[in-house]
C-alpha positions as CSV (number, residue, x, y, z in Angstrom):
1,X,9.6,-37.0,92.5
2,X,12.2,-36.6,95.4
3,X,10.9,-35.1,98.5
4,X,11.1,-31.1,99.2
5,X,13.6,-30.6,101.4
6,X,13.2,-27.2,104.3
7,X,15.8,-24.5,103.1
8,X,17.7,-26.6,100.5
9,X,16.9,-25.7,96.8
10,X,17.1,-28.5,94.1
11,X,19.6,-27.6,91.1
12,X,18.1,-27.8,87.8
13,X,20.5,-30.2,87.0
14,X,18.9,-32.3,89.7
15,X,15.9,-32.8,88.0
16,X,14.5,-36.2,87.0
17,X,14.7,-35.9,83.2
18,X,14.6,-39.4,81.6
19,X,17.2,-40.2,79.1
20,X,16.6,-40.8,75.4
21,X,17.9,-44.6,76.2
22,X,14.8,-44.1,78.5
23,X,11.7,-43.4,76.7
24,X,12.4,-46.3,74.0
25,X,12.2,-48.8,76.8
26,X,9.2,-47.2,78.2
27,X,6.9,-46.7,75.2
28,X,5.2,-49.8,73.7
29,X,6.4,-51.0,70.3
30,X,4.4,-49.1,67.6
31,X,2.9,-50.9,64.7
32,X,3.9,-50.1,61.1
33,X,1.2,-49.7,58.9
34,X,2.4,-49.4,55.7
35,X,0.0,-47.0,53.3
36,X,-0.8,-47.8,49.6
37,X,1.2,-45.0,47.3
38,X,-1.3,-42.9,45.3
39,X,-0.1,-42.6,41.7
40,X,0.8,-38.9,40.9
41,X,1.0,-37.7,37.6
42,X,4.4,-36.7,36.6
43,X,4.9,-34.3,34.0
44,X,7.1,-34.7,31.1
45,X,10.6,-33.4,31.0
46,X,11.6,-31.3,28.4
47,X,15.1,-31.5,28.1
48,X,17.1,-27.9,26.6
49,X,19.6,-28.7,24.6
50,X,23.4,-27.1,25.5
51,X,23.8,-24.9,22.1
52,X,21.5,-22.2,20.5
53,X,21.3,-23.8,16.2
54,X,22.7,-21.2,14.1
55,X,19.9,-18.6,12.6
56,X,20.0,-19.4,8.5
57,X,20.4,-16.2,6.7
58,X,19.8,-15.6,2.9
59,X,22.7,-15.3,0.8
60,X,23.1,-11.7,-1.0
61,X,22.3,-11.7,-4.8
62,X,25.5,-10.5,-6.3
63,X,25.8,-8.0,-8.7
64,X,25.8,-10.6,-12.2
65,X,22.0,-11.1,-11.6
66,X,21.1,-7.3,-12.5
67,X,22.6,-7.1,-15.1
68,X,22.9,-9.2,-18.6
69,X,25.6,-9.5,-21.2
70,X,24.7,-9.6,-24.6
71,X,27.4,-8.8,-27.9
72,X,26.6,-5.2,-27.6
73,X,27.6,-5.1,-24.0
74,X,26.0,-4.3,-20.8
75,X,22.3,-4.0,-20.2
76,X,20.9,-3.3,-17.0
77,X,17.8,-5.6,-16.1
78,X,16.0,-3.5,-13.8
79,X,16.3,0.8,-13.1
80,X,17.9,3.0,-11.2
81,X,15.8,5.1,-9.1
82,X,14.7,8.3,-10.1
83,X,15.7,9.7,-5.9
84,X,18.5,7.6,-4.8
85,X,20.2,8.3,-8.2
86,X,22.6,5.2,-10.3
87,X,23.6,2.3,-8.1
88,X,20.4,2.3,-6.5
89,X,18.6,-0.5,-8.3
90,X,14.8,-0.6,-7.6
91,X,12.8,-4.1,-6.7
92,X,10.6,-5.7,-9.6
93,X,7.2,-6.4,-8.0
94,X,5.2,-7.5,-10.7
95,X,3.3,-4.5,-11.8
96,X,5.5,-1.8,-10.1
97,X,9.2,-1.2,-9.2
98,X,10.1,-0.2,-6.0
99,X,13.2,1.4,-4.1
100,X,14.3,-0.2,-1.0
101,X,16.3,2.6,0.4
102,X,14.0,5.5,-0.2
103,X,10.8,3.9,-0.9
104,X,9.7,5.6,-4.3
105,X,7.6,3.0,-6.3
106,X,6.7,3.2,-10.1
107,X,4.2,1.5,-12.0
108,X,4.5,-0.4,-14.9
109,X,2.3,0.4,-17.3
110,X,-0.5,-2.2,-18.4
């Protein structure tokens, strides 16, 4: 460092600050030691595709398959029910009938 001078203040400025150009040329060369990679599991990518696929919906019996047309006419396949009153057809389960809007249910007799 420069010698302290009576009365006269160094700037900062002034200060011995070495220079990036500097310190490469002062430091030794550094060896490269190259490390072996460690294998890391990588999980699996699941990929999402753009567009939502369409939800399948049933398609609506239409009114042909309750009832059945014989030479007399019309003959309704299934009942009415007894709550909900005509154009209420009730569900064939087997051994009862069953309304979907109100919920009454009848049973066949054995």
């Amino acid at each position: 460092m420069a010698e302290k001078t009576k009365g006269k203040k160094e700037a900062p400025a002034e200060k011995a600050a070495p220079k990036p150009a500097e310190k490469a040329a002062e430091r030794p060369a550094e060896k490269v030691v190259e490390k072996p990679e460690e294998k890391v599991e990588e999980k699996p990518v699941v990929k999402r595709k753009g567009k939502k696929q369409p939800k399948v919906r049933k398609k609506e019996k239409g009114a042909y398959t309750r009832y059945k047309v014989d030479d007399a006419g019309l003959t309704r396949l299934r009942p009415f029910c007894e709550r909900c009153g005509p154009g209420y057809f009730m569900a064939d389960h087997g051994d009862r009938y069953a309304c979907g809007h109100c919920g009454f249910t009848r049973y066949k007799r054995a």
